[in-house]
C-alpha positions in Angstrom: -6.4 2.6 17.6 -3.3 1.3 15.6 -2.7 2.1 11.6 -2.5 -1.5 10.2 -0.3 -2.6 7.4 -2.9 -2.6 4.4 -3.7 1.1 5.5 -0.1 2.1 5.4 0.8 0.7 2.3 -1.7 -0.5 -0.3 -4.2 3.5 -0.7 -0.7 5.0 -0.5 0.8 3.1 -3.8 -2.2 2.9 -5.4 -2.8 7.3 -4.8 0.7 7.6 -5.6 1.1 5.4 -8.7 -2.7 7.2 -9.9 -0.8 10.5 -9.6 1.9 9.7 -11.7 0.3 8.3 -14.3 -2.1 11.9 -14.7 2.0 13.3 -14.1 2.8 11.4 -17.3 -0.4 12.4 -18.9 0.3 16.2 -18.5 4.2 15.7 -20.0 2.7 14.1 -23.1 0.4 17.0 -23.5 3.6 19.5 -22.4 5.4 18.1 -25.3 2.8 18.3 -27.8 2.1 21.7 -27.1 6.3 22.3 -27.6 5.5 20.5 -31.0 8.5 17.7 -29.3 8.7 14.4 -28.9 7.1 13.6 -25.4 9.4 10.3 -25.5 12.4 12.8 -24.8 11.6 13.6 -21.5 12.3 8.9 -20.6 16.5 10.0 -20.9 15.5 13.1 -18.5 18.2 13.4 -15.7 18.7 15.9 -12.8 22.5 15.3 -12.8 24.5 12.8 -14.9 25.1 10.0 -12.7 21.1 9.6 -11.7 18.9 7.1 -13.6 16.4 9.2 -16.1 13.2 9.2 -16.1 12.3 6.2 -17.8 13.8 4.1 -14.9 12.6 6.2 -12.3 9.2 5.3 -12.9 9.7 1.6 -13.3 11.4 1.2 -10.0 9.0 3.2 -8.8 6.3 0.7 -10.2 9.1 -2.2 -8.5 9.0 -0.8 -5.2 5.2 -0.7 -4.9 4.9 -4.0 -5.9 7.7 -6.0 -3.9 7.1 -3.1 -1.3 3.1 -5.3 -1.4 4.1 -8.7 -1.9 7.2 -9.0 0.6 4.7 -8.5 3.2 2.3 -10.9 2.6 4.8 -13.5 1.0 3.4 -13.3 -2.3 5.0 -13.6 -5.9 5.4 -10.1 -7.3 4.4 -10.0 -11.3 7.9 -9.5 -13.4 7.9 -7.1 -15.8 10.8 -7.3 -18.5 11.9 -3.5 -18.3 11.9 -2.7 -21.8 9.5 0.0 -22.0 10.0 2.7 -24.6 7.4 5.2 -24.7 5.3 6.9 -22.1 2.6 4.8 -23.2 4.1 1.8 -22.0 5.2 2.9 -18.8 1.8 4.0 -18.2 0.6 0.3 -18.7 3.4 -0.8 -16.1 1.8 1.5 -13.8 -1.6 0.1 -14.7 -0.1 -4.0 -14.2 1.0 -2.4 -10.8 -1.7 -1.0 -9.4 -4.0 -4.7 -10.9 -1.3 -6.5 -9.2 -1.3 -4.3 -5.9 -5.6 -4.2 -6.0 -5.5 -7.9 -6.4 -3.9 -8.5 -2.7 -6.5 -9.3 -0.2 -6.4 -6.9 2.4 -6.7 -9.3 5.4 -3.2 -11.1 4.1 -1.4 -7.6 4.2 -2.9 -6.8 7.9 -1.0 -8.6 10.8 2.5 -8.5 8.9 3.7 -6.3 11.0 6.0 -9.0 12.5 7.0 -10.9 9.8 10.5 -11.7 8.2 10.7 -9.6 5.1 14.4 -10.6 3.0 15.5 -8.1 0.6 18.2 -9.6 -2.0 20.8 -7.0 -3.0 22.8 -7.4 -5.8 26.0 -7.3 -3.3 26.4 -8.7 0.1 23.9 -10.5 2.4 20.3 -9.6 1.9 19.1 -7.2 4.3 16.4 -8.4 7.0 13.4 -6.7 8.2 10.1 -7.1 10.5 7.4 -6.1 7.9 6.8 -3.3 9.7 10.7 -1.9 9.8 10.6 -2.8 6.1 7.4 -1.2 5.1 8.1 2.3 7.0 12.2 2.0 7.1 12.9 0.9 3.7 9.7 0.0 1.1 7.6 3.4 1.4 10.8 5.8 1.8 12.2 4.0 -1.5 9.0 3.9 -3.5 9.1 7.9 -2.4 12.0 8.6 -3.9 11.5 7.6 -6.8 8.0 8.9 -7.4 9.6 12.2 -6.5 12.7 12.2 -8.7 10.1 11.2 -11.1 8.2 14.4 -10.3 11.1 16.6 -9.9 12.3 15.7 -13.3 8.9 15.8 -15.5 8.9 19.4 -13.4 13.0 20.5 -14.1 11.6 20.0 -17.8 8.9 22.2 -18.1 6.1 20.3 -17.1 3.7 22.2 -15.8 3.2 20.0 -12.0 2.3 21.4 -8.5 2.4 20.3 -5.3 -1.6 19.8 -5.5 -0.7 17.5 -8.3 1.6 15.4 -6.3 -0.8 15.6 -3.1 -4.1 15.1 -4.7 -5.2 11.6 -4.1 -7.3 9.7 -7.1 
């Protein structure tokens, strides 16, 4: 028996997106109990030339979405990128996870072979079966940003475990 495409991709984002918004929960809570402003941790950076937090999580909220509606050639829903507070990145990851939920499963099954185009900013836009493009570039880039995400809410004191980024929803 063979994983299919909805399987692979939609319970992943949507566990993944659930766990960071209970990640961003816990950092307001961190810095209320530091008596700081919990909107401090959205310029957090591991070094200085990686995006901070705040940008971590929305392209982590980007990747899930496009990573979905690539595959099913769908219109993703834009968001304008100019959250400011925890508060409203949580409601981007809430608009992700409607948008994501509101794909019918049998249009994300049997992509496997379909053309996915990726525009880059640069260059030509990079090609993909939908299955190359879900496992080879959509899942390992919504990863990394859901774990930079992680790492950094952890670097600053936020009291995260692996069983927090493991535990499904």
């Amino acid at each position: 028996m063979t994983i299919s495409m909805h399987s692979a991709s939609v319970p992943v984002y949507l566990t993944m997106l659930g766990n960071l918004s209970k990640w961003l929960d816990k950092a307001v809570a961190h810095a209320q109990a530091q008596q700081a402003d919990p909107e401090a941790l959205l310029a957090a950076r591991l070094a200085p030339d990686m995006l901070p937090l705040l940008r971590q999580v929305q392209i982590a909220c980007d990747s899930a979405k496009f990573g979905v509606a690539r595959l099913v050639e769908g219109v993703a829903p834009t968001f304008d990128d100019n959250e400011t507070t925890l508060a409203a990145l949580q409601q981007r990851i809430g608009a992700t996870v409607a948008y994501i939920k509101s794909v019918p499963r049998d249009k994300v099954d049997g992509s496997e072979a379909k053309l996915v185009t990726v525009p880059r900013r640069t260059g030509d836009p990079l090609q993909f079966t939908g299955e190359q493009y879900l496992m080879h570039f959509a899942l390992p880039n919504f990863y990394f940003h859901i774990t930079t995400a992680y790492a950094l809410l952890r670097h600053n004191g936020v009291e995260l475990g692996k069983s927090d980024y493991l535990r499904g929803q």
